[in-house]
N, C-alpha and C positions, 0 to 999 in steps of 0.2 A: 533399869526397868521401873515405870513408873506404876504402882498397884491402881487395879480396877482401868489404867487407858485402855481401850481397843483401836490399836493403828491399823486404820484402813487402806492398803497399797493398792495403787489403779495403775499399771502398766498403759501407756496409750501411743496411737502410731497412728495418724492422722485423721483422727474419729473427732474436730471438735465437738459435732452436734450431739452423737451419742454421747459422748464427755461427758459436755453438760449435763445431761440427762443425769448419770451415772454421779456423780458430784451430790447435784442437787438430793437423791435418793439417799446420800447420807446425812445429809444436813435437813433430812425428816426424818430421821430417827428419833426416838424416844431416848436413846441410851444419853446422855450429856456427856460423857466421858472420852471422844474422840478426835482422833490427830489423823490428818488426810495427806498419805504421802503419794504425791503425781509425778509418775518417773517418766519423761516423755525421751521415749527411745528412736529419736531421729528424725522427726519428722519434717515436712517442707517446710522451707525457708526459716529453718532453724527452730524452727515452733512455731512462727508468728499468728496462723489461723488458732491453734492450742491454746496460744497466751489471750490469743482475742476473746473466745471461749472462757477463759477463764476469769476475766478480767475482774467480774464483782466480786471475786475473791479473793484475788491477787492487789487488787488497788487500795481497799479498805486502809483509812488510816488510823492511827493506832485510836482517835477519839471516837472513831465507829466499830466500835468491837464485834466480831462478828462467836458465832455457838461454838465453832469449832476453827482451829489449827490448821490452813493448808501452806503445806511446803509441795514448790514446782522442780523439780529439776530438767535440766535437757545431757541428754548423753547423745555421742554419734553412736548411729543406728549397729544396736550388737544384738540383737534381735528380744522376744519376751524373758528366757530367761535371766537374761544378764539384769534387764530392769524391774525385773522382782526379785532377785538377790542385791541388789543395791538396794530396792525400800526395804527389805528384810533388814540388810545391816543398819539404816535409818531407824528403825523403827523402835521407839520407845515403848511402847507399849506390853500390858502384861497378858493383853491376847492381840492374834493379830487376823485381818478381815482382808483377803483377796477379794478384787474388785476388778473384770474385765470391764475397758472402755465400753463396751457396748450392753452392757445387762445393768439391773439395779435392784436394790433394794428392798422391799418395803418397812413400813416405818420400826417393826417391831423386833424386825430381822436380827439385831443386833443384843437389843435387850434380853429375848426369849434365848438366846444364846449364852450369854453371860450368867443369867441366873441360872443353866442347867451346869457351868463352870463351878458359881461359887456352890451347891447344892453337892456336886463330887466333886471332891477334890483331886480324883486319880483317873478321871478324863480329860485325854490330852485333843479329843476333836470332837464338834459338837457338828450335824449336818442335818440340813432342813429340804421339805420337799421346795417347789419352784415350778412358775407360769413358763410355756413356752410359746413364747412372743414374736409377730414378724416385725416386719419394717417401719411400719407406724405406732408398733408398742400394742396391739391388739393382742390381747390373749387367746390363744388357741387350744391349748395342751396342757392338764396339771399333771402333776407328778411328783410321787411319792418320792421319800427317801428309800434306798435303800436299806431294810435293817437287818443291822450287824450284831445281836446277843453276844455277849461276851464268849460262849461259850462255841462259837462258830465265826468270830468277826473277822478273822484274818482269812477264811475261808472263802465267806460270803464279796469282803473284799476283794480277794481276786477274780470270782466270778464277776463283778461289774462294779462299775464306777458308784459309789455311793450317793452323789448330787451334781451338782455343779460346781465352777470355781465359786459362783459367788455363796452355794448355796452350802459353806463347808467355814468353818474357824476351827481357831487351834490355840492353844497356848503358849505364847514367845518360846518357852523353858523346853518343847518340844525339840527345836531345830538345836539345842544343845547338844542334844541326842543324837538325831538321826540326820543331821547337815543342812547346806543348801539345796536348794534345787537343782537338777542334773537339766543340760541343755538339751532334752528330747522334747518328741511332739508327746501331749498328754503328760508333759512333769509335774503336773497338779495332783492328778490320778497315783502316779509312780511315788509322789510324796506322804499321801494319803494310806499306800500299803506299809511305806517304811514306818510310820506315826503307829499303824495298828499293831505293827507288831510290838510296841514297845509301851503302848498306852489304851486306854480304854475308849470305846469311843461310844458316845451316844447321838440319838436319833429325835427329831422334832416333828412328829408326821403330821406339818400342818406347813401351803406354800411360802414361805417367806421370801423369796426372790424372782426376779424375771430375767430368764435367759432370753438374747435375743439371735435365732439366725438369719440370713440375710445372705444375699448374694455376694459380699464383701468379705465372711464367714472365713476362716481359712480348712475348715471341717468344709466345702463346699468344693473345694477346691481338689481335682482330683489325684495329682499328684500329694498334696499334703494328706488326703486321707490314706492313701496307700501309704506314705510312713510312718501316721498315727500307728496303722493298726502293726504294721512292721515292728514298730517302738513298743506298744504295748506289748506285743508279746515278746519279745526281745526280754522284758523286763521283768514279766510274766514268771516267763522261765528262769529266770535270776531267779527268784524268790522261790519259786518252786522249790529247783536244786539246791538253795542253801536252808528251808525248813526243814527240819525232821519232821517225819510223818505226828509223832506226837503232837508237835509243835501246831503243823496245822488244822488236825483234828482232836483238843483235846479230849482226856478219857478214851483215847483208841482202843479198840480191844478185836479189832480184825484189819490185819495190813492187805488181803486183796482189796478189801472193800475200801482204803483210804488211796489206793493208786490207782480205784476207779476212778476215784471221786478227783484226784488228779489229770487223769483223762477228760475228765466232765469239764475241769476248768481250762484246758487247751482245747477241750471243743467250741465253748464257750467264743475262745479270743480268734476263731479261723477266721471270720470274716471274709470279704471280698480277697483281701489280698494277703492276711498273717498268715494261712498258712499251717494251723494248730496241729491240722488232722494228725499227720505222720506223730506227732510228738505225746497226743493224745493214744496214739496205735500203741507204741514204746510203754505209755503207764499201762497200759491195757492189759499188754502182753504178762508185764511183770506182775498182775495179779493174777490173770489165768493159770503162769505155773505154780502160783503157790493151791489156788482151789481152780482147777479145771473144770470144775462140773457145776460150779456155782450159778444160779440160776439169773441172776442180777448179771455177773458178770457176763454171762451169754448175752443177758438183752444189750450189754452196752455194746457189744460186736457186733449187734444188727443195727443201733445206733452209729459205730462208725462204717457201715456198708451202705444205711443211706443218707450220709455223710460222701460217702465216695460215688453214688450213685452205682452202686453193685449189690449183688442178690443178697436176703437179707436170710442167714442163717437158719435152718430149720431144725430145733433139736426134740426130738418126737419123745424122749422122757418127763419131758421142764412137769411140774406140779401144773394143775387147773390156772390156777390164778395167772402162773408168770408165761405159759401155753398162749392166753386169751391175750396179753400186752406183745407177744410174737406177731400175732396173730393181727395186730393193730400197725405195728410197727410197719409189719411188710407192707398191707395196703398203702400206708400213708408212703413208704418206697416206692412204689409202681404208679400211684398219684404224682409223687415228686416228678418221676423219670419219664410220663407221659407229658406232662406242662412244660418240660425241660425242652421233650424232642418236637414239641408244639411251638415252640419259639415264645408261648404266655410270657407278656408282660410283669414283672416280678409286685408290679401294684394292682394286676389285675383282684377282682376278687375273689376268684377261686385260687390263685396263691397265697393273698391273704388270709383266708379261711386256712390254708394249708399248713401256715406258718402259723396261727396260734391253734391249729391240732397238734402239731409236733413241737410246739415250745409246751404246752400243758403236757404230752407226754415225757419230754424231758426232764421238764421240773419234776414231776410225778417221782420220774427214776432216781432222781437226784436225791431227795427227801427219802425214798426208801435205801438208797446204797447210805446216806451218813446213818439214819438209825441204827442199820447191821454195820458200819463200823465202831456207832460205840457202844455196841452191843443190847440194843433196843429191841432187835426186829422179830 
């Protein structure tokens, strides 16, 4: 390991022109200290379009020095994870910068990274917000980081993806730890939980990278999203079953309220095709018997009934306060299950409207079940 490099690994499969893009956006960085490893995982006619692309980088000879270090290799095609564990084992560097062919950079991305590294020493992933970009590189969408406090980051972790691939580093010394990459769809995401459970991670909430999607996308792709989200929670559930409830909440001090809060995180992963609900019902259950009558707990049962699109629980003791979010719950039910039997388009905008009444009611619930688990409320 070489102190202060940051090796930037670009997996690529027949993207010259995003490449390029994606290259050049390191070779604007601010940071001086980086090595560019290009793993090209199959592409046509052995790479030729790729090497063409790369050529002012590749040709340079030694009396034309150029900022930074690129190393090319070509492997036959064994898909992305194989050629980001081969730049991983490449990779000298004493952090290291995933880099999809298709996204990039900006100039500071790197730097603003590294000094929140050298500043804690016992952060092992550092992640930035990030533009979401179409096909001409046009900004559309910013977006925050997720943040993870120490004191809920493995939590909030599995509730959702923290950034992007590009918009995430780590420190080599991590994967000593916690291995290579596993060959799933989303093994950036599935790396990113194993990291948190073992290291600190901080947050940049300012964009420093550009995701780009595009009809090329492999998230675009319907078969491949239907195993993303399979894989996510597949993996999900790994991690779930092998933390101790301490583990993921710490300071617990009420175990219905942290197998709610395990329900909230396979609600979270259902999506189109994962699946959560049933697995989400199972944590549910197991806090219900320990407090039956707990008034949070009830609301998440009306949370998984319109979830299931069925009647949402009426419990006529609940207190004023947790009565009047019943009482909400159910309407935005019967809202849900009229737009459903309406055939409404899921972008119209009275689903949209729909769907951030019932994500702010969620989160609402979410925020108050972790407080009564660690004993806040």
């Amino acid at each position: 390991m070489i102190p202060g490099l940051v090796s930037a690994i670009i997996p690529t499969h027949n993207r010259p022109d995003y490449l390029r893009e994606a290259v050049d956006s390191v070779f604007a960085q601010t940071y001086p200290l980086i090595e560019i490893l290009i793993i090209d995982d199959g592409s046509s006619d052995e790479g030729a379009a790729t090497k063409f692309a790369l050529k002012p980088y590749l040709s340079l000879s030694s009396s034309s020095p150029q900022k930074h270090k690129v190393t090319y290799l070509y492997q036959k095609n064994s898909g992305l994870t194989s050629a980001v564990n081969r730049g991983l084992a490449l990779a000298q560097g004493e952090y290291i910068q995933r880099l999809d062919d298709d996204d990039r950079l900006l100039p500071e991305k790197i730097t603003r990274s590294v000094e929140v590294f050298e500043a804690q020493p016992k952060v092992g992933l550092v992640a930035t917000g990030y533009y979401h970009i179409n096909t001409a590189g046009k900004r559309i969408h910013t977006f925050p980081p997720r943040r993870c406090p120490d004191s809920r980051r493995l939590f909030n972790m599995l509730m959702g993806c923290i950034s992007t691939c590009a918009g995430v580093m780590v420190r080599s010394l991590v994967h000593q730890k916690v291995g290579a990459y596993r060959d799933i769809k989303a093994q950036d995401y599935e790396m990113w939980i194993r990291i948190a459970k073992k290291f600190k991670v901080e947050t940049i909430n300012l964009p420093l990278t550009e995701y780009r999607q595009h009809s090329g996308s492999s998230i675009n792709i319907k078969a491949n999203r239907a195993k993303m989200e399979r894989d996510i929670l597949n993996f999900t559930r790994e991690q779930i079953e092998s933390t101790p409830l301490d583990v993921l909440i710490p300071n617990l001090q009420s175990e219905p309220h942290a197998y709610a809060l395990r329900a909230a995180i396979y609600l979270q992963k259902s999506g189109e095709f994962g699946g959560g609900t049933p697995l989400a019902k199972r944590e549910l259950e197991k806090g219900l018997r320990l407090a039956p009558n707990d008034p949070l707990l009830q609301l998440w049962e009306g949370v998984l009934a319109v979830n299931e699109e069925g009647p949402c629980p009426q419990h006529e003791d609940l207190p004023a306060p947790y009565r009047e979010q019943t009482e909400l719950l159910a309407r935005l039910g019967e809202q849900h299950k009229r737009l459903s039997a309406g055939g409404v388009l899921s972008s119209s905008p009275g689903a949209t409207d729909l769907r951030r009444q019932f994500g702010k009611f969620y989160s609402n619930l979410t925020q108050q079940t972790f407080k009564a688990a660690i004993g806040k409320q």
